[in-house]
C-alpha positions as CSV (number, residue, x, y, z in Angstrom):
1,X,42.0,-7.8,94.6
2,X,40.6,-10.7,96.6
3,X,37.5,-9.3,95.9
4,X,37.5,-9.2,92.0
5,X,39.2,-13.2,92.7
6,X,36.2,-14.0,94.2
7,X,33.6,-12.5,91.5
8,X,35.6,-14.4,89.0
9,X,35.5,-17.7,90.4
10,X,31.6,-17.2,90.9
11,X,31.4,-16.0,87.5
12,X,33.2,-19.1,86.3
13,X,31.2,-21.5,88.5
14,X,27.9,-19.6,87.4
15,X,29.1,-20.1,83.8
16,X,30.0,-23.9,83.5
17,X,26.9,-24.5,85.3
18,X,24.8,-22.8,83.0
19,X,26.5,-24.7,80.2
20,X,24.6,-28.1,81.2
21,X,21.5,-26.4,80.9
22,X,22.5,-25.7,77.2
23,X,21.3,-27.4,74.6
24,X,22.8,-28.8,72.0
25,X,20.4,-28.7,69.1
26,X,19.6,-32.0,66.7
27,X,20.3,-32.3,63.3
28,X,17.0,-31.4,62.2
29,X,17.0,-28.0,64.0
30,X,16.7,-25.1,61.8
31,X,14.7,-27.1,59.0
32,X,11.4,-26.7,58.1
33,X,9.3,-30.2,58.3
34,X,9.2,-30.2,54.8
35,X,12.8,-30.4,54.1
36,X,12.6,-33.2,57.1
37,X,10.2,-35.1,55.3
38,X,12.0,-34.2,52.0
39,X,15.6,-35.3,53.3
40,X,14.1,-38.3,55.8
41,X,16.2,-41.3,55.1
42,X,17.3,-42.5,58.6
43,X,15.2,-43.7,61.7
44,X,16.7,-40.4,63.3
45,X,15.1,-38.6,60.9
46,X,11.7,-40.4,61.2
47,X,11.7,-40.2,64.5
48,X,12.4,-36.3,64.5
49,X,9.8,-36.1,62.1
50,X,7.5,-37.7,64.5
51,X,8.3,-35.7,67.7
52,X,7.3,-32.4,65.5
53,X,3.7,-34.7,65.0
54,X,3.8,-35.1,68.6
55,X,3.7,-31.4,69.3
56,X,1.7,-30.4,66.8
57,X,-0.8,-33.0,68.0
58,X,-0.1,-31.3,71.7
59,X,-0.7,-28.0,70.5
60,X,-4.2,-29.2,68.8
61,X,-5.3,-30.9,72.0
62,X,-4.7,-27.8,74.1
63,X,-6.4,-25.3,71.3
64,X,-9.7,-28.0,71.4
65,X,-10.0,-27.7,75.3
66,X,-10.0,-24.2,74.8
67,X,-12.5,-23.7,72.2
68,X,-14.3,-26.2,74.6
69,X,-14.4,-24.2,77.8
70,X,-15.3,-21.1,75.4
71,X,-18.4,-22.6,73.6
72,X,-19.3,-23.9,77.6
73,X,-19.0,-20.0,78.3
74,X,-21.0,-18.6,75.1
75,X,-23.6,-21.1,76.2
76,X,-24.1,-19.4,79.7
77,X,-24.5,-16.2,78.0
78,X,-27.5,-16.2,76.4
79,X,-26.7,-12.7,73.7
80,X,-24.0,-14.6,72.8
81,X,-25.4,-18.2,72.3
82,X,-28.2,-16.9,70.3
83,X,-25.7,-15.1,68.3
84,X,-24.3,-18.3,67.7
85,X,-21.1,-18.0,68.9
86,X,-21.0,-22.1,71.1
87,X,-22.0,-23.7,67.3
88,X,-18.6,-21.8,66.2
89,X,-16.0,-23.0,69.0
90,X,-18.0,-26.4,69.3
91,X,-17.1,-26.5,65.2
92,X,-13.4,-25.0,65.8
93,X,-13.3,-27.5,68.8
94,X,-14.4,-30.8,66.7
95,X,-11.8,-29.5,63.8
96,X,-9.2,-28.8,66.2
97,X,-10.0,-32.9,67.6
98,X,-9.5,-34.4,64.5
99,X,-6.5,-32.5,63.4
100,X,-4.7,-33.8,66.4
101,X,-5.9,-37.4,66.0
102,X,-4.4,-36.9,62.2
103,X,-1.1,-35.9,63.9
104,X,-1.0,-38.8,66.3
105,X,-1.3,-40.8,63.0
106,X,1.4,-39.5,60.9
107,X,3.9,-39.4,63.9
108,X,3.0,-43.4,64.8
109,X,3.1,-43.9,61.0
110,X,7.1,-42.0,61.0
111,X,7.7,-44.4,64.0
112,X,7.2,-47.3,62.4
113,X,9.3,-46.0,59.2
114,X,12.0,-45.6,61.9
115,X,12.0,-48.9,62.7
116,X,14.8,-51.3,61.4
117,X,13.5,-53.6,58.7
118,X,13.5,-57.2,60.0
């Protein structure tokens, strides 16, 4: 009996602890950014709006370096650079730059939406 006492407390301990790591979700969670955009009438909303520009734009960064390193590794290979394969991820890699720079913009541009007018 002690025993099961003592399980119980630890489960209870284990489980309101685990509840802090929860989290709570936003308001925008579950929407698509479209319906964000669509529906965007606060400063909360703008600045969701933003933070999902800000990950994309993270994302982006992350796929350029790796069609970086790759078109550094096709050019060490010569089969494959003459096959052309470093002009492709050096391509992929520029696209991949300037989508994230696009992001950076549109989530500085829903920042300054969510500011108060003065």
């Amino acid at each position: 009996m002690k025993t099961w006492k003592s399980i119980g407390i630890v489960m209870l301990v284990l489980a309101v602890g685990a509840l802090g790591y929860w989290s709570v979700g936003s308001a925008q969670e579950g929407k698509s950014i479209e319906q964000m955009i669509a529906g965007a009438k606060t400063p909360a909303d703008h600045e969701a709006i933003a933070a999902y520009y800000d990950k994309e734009a993270r994302d982006a960064h992350e796929k350029h370096t790796k069609h970086q390193k790759m078109e550094e590794f096709y050019q060490k290979n010569p089969a494959m650079n003459k096959a052309g394969f470093s002009f492709h991820c050096d391509r992929i890699a520029l696209d991949f730059q300037e989508a994230a720079r696009n992001y950076e913009n549109l989530a500085k541009l829903h920042r300054e939406m969510a500011k108060p007018a003065k």
